[in-house]
Biopython code that builds the backbone (N, CA, C, O; Angstrom):
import numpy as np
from Bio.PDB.StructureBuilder import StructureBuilder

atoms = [
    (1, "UNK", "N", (69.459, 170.383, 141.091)),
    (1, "UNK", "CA", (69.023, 169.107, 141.642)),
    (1, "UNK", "C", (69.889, 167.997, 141.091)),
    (1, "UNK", "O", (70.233, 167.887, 139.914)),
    (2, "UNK", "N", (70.208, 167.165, 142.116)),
    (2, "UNK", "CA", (71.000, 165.938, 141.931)),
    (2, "UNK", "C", (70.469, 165.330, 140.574)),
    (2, "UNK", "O", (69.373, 165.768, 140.224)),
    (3, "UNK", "N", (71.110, 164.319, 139.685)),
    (3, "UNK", "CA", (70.254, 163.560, 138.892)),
    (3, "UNK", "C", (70.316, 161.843, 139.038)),
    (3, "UNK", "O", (70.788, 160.913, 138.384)),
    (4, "UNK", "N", (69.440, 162.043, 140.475)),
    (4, "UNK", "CA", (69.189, 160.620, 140.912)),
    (4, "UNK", "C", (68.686, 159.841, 139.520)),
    (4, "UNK", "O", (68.232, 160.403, 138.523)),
    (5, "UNK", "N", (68.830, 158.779, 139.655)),
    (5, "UNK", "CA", (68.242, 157.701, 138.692)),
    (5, "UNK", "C", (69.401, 157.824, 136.792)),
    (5, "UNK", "O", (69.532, 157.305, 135.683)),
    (6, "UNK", "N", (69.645, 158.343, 137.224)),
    (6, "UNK", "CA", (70.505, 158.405, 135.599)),
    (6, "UNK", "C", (71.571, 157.091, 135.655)),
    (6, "UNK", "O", (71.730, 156.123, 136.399)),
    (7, "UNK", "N", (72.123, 157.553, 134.591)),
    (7, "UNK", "CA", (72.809, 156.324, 134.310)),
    (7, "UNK", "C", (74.244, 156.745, 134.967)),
    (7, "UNK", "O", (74.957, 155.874, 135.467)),
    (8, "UNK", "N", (74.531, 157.745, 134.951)),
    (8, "UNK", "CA", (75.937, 157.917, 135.408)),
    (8, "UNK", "C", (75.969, 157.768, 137.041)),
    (8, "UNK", "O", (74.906, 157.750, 137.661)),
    (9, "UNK", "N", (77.005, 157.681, 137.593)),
    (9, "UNK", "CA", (77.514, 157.501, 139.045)),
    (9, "UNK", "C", (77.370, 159.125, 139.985)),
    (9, "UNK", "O", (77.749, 160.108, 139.349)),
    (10, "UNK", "N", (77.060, 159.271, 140.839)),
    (10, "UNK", "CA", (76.920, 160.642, 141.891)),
    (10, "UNK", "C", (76.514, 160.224, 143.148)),
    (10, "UNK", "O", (75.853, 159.243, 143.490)),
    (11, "UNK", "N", (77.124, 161.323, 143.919)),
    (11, "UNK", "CA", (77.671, 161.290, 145.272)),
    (11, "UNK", "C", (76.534, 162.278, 145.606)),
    (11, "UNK", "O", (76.704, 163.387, 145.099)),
    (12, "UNK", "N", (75.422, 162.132, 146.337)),
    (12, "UNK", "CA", (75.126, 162.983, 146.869)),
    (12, "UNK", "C", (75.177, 163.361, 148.655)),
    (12, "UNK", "O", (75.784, 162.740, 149.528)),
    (13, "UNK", "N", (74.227, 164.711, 148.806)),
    (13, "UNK", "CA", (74.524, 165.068, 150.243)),
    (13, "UNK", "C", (72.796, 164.950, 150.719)),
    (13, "UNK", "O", (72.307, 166.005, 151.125)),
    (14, "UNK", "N", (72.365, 164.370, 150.700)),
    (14, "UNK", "CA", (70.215, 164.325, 151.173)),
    (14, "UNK", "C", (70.590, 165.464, 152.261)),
    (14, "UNK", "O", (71.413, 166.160, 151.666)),
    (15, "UNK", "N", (70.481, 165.781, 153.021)),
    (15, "UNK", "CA", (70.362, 167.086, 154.084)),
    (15, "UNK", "C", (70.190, 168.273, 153.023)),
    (15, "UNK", "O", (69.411, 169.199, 153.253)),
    (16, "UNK", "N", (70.851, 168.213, 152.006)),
    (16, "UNK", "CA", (71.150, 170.247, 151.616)),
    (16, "UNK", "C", (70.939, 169.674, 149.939)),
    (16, "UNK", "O", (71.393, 170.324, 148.998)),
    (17, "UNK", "N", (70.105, 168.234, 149.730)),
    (17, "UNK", "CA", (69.538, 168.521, 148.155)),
    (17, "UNK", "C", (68.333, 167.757, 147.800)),
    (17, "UNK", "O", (67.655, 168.201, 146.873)),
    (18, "UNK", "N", (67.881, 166.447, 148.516)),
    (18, "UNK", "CA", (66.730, 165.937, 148.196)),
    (18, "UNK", "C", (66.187, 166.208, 149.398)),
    (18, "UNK", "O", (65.021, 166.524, 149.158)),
    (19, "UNK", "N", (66.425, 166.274, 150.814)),
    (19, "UNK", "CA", (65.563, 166.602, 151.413)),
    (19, "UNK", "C", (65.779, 167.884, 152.624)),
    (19, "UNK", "O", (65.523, 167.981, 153.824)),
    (20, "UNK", "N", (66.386, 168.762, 151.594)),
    (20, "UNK", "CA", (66.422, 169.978, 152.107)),
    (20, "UNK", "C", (65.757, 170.676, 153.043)),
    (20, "UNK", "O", (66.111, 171.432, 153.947)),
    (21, "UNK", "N", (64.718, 170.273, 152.650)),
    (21, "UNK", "CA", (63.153, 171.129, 153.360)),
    (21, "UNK", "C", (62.637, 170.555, 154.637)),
    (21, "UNK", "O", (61.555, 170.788, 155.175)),
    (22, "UNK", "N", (63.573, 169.785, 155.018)),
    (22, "UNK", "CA", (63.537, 169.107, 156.608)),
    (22, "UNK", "C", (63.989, 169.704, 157.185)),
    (22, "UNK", "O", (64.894, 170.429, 156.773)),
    (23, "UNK", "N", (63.581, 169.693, 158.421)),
    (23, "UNK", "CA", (64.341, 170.398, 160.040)),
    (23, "UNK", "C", (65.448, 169.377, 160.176)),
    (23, "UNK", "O", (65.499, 168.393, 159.438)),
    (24, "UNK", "N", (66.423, 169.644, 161.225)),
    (24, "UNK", "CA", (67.123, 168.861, 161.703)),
    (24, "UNK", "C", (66.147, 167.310, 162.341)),
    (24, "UNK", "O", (66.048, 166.172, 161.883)),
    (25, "UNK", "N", (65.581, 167.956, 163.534)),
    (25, "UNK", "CA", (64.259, 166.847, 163.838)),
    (25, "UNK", "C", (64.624, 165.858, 163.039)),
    (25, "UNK", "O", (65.396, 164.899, 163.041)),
    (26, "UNK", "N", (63.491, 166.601, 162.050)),
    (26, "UNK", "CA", (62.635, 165.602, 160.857)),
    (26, "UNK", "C", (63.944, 164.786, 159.750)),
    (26, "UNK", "O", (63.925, 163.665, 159.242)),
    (27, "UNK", "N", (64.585, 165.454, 159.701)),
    (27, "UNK", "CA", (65.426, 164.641, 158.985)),
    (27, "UNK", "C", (66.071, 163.380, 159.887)),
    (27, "UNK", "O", (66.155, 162.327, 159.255)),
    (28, "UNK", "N", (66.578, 163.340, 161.393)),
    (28, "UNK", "CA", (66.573, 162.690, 162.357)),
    (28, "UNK", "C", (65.442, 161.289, 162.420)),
    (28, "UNK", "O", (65.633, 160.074, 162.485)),
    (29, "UNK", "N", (64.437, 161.987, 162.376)),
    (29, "UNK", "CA", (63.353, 160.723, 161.933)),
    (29, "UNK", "C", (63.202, 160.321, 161.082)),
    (29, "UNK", "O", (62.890, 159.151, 161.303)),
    (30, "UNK", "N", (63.207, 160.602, 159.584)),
    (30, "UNK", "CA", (63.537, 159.822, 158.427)),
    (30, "UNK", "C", (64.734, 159.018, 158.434)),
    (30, "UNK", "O", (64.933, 158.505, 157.333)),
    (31, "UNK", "N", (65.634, 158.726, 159.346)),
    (31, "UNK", "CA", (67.101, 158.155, 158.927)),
    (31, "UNK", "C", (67.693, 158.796, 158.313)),
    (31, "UNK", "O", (68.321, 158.104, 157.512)),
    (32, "UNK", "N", (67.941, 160.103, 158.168)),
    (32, "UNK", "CA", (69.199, 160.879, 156.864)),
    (32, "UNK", "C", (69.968, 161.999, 158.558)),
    (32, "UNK", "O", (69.631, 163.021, 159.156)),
    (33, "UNK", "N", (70.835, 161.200, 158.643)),
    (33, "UNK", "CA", (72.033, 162.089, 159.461)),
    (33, "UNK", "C", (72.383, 162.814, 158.642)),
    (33, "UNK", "O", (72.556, 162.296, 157.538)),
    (34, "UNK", "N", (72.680, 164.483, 158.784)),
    (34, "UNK", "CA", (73.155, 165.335, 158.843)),
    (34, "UNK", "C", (74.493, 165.014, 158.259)),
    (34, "UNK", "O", (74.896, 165.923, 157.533)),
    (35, "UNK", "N", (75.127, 164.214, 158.338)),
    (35, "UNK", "CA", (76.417, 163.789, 157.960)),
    (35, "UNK", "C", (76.326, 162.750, 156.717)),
    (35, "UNK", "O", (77.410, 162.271, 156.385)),
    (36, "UNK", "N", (75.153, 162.323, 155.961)),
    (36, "UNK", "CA", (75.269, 161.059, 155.483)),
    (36, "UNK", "C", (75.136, 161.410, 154.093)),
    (36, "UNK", "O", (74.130, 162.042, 153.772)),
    (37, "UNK", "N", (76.136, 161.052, 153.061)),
    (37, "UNK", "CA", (75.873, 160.976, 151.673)),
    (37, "UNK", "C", (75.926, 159.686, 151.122)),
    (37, "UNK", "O", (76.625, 158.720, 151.430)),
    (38, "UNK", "N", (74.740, 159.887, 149.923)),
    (38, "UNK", "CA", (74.561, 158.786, 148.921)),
    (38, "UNK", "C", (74.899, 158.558, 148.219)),
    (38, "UNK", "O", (75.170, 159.579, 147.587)),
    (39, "UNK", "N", (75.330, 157.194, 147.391)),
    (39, "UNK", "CA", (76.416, 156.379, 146.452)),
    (39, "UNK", "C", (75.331, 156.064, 145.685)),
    (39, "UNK", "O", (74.683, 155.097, 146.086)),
    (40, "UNK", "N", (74.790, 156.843, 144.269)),
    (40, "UNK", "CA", (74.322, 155.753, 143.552)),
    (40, "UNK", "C", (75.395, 155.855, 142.307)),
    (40, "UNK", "O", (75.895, 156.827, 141.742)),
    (41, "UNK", "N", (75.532, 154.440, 142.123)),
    (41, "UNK", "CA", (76.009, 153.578, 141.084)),
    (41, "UNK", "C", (75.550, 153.573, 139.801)),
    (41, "UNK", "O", (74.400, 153.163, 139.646)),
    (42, "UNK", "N", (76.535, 154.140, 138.264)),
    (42, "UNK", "CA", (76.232, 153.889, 137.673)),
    (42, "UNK", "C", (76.590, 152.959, 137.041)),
    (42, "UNK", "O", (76.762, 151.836, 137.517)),
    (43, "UNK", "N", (76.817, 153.378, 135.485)),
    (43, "UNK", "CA", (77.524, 152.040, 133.799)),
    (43, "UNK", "C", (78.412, 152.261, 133.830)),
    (43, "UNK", "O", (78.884, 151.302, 133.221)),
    (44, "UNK", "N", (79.633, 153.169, 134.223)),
    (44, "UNK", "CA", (80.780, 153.100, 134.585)),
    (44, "UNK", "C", (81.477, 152.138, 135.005)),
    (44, "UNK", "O", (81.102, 151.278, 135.802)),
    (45, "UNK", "N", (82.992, 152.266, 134.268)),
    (45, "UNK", "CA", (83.563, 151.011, 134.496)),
    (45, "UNK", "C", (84.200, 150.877, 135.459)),
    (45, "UNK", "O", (85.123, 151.609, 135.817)),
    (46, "UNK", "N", (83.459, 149.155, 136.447)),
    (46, "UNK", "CA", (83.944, 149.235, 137.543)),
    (46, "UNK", "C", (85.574, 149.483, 138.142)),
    (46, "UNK", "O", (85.646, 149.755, 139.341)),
    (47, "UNK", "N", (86.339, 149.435, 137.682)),
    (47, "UNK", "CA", (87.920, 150.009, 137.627)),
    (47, "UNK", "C", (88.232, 151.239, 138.112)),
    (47, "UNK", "O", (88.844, 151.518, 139.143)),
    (48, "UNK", "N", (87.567, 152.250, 136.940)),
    (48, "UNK", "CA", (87.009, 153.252, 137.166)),
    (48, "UNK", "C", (86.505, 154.091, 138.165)),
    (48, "UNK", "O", (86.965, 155.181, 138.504)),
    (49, "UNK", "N", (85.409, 153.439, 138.666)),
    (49, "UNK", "CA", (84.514, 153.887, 139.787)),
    (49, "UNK", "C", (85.386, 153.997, 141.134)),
    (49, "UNK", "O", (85.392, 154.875, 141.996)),
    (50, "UNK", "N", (86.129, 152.789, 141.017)),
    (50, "UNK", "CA", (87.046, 151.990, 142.664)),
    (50, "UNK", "C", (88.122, 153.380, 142.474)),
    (50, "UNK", "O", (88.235, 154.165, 143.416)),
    (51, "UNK", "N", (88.718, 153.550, 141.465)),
    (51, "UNK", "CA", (89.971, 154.592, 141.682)),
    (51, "UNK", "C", (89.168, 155.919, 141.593)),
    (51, "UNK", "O", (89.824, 156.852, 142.055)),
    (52, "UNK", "N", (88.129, 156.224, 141.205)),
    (52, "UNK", "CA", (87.527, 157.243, 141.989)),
    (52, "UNK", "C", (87.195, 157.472, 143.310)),
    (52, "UNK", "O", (87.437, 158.481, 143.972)),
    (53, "UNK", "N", (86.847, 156.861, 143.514)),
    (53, "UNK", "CA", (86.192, 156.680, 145.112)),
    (53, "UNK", "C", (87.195, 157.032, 146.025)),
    (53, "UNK", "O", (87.281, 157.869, 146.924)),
    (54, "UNK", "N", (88.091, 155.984, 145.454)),
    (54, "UNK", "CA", (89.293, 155.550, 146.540)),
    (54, "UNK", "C", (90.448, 156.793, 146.879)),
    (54, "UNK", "O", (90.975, 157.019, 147.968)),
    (55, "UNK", "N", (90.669, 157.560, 145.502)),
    (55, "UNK", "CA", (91.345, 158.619, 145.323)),
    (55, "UNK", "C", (90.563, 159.877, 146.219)),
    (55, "UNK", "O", (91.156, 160.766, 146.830)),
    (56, "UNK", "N", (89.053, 159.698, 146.123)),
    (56, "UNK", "CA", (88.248, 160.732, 146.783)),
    (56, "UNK", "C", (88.042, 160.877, 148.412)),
    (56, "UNK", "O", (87.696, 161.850, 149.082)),
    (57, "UNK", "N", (88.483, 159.170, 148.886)),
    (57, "UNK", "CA", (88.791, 159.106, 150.292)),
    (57, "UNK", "C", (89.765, 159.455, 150.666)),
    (57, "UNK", "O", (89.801, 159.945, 151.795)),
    (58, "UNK", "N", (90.967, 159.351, 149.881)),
    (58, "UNK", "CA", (92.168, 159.437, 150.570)),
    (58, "UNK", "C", (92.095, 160.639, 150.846)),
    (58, "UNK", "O", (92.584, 160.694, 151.974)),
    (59, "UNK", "N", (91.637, 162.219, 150.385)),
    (59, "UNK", "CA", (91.410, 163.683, 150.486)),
    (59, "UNK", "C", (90.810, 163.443, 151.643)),
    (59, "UNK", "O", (91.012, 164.288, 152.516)),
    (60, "UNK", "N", (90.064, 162.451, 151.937)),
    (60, "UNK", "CA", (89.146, 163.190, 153.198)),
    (60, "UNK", "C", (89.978, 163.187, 154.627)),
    (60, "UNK", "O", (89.471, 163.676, 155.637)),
]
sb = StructureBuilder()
sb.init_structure("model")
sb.init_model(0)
sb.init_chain("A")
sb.init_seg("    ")
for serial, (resi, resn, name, xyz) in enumerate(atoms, 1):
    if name == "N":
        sb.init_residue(resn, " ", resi, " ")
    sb.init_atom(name, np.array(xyz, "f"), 0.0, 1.0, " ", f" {name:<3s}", serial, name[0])
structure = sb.get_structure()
């Protein structure tokens, strides 16, 4: 399991880890596309974070 709420920074995927246990449907009606991952932000230094990210888009 993800470790939402911590202090550090993570990328998650909601479809295949917090709300796994949804149908396609149901996940459809909550707002979580099939396609959509979450940015939570940690204490990391913002510098840091930007050349992560940014380095992690350019792969995609």
């Amino acid at each position: 399991m993800a470790n939402i709420g911590d202090s550090k920074s993570i990328i998650t995927h909601p479809a295949s880890t917090t709300h796994q246990q949804l149908s396609e449907d149901e996940l459809y009606r909550c707002g979580v596309p099939a396609g959509m991952i979450r940015l939570s932000i940690g204490l990391e230094d913002t510098d840091d974070l930007i050349a992560d990210l940014t380095q992690a888009l350019e792969r995609v």
